[in-house]
N, C-alpha and C positions, 0 to 999 in steps of 0.2 A: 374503491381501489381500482383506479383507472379506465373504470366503465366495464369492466369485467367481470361476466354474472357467474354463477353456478356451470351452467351447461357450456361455454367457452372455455374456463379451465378445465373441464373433467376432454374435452376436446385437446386441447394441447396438452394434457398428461399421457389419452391415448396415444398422441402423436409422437412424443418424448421416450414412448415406451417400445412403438414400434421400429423408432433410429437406434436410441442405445440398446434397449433388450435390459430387461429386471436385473441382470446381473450388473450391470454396468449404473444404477440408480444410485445404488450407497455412496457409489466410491465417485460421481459426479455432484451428489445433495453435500458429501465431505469437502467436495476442493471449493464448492458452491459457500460453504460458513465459512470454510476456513478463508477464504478472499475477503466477503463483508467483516468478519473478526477483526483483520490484519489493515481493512481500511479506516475501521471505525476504532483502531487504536491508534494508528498516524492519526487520525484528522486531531484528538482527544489531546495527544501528547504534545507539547513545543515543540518548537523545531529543538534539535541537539545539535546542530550546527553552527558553530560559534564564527561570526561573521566580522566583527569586532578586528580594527587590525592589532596588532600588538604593538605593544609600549616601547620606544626606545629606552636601553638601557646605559648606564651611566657609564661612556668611551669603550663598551666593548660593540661588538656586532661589527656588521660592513657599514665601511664611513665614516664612521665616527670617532676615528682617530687620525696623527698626522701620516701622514702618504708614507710608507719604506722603499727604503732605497735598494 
C-alpha cells in the first residue's frame, strides 16, 4: 500500500490528531467516505447527459417554415 509500513501510518495519524483534535476525526473520516462514495458512483454510472442533437420536426420549429411577413 504505497510503501507504507505500520510505524509511518501510526506517524501521520499522530500528526492528523495533533492539527484537527479527536473531536474533529468523525466529522473529517464522514466528509472523507462521503467524497470516495459520491466518486465511485459518478465513475459507475453513465453519463445522463444527453448529447445527441435533437431531431427536426415536421415544419414546426425555427426555419422550417416559409419566411412571414
Amino acid at each position: 500500500m504505497f510503501g507504507l509500513g505500520i510505524g509511518e501510518l501510526i506517524v501521520i495519524l499522530v500528526i492528523v490528531l495533533i492539527i484537527f483534535g479527536a473531536g474533529k476525526l468523525p466529522e473529517i473520516g464522514e466528509g472523507l467516505g462521503r467524497g470516495i462514495r459520491n466518486f465511485r458512483k459518478s465513475v459507475k454510472l453513465p453519463d445522463e447527459i444527453d448529447v445527441t442533437p435533437p431531431k427536426p420536426e415536421d415544419g414546426k420549429g425555427e426555419g422550417g417554415g416559409e419566411p412571414q411577413a
